[in-house]
N, C-alpha and C positions, 0 to 999 in steps of 0.2 A: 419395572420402574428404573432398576440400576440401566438396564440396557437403551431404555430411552436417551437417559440422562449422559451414557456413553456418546450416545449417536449426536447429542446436540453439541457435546464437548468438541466430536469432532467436525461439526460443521461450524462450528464459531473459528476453531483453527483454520478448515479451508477457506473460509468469507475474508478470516484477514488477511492469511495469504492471500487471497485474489485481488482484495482492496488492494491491498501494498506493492503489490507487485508491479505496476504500470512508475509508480513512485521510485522503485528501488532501483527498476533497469533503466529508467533513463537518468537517475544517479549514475548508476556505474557506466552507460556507454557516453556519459561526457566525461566524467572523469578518467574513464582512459585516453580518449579523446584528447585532453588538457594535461594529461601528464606527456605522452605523445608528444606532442606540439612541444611541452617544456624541455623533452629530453631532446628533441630535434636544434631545437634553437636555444639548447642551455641556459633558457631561463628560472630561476629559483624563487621567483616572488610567492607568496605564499596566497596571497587573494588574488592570482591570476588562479587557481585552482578551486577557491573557496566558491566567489562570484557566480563562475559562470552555473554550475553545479547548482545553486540556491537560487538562480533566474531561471533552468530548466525544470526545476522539482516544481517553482511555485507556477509555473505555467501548464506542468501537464498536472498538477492539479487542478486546480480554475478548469483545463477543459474535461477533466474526468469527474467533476464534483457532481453533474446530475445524476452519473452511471453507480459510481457511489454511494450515493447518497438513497438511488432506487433499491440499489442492494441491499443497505443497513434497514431502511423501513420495511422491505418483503419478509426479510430475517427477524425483527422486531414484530411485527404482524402473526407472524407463525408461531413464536415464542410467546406471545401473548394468548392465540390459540390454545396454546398447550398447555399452559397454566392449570386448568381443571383438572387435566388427567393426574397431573402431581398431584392435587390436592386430595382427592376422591380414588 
C-alpha cells in the first residue's frame, strides 16, 4: 500500500510537470526574447515585458487546453480506478 501511494505521489509530480511545462518555456523563451530587444534598444518600460509574456502563456494554453485537459481525466480515471485497492 505505502509503495502504491509512493508511485502515485510520483506520477502526480511528473503530470504537473508535463502540464506545466509547455506553459513555463514559452514563458521564458519570450521573456528572454523581450529582455533582449529591451537591452538592444534600452528600453525600460516595465509592461513591454509583462504584456507580451501574459499574451503568449494565454495563447499556448487555449491551444494546449485539450492535450491537458486529456491528461488530467486519463490520471483522474486511474486514480478513481484505484480507489478500491486503498480501501480493501
Amino acid at each position: 500500500m505505502e509503495s502504491q501511494l509512493m508511485a502515485l505521489a510520483i506520477e502526480t509530480y511528473k503530470i504537473t510537470l508535463i502540464i506545466s511545462l509547455p506553459v513555463l518555456l514559452v514563458g521564458l523563451v519570450v521573456g528572454l526574447l523581450v529582455s533582449i530587444f529591451q537591452a538592444t534598444t534600452q528600453i525600460n518600460e516595465m509592461t513591454l515585458s509583462f504584456v507580451p509574456k501574459i499574451l503568449a502563456v494565454i495563447v499556448v494554453i487555449i491551444f494546449t487546453m485539450p492535450w491537458m485537459l486529456n491528461m488530467l481525466l486519463d490520471y483522474t480515471r486511474r486514480l478513481i480506478d484505484m480507489i478500491p485497492s486503498f480501501i480493501g
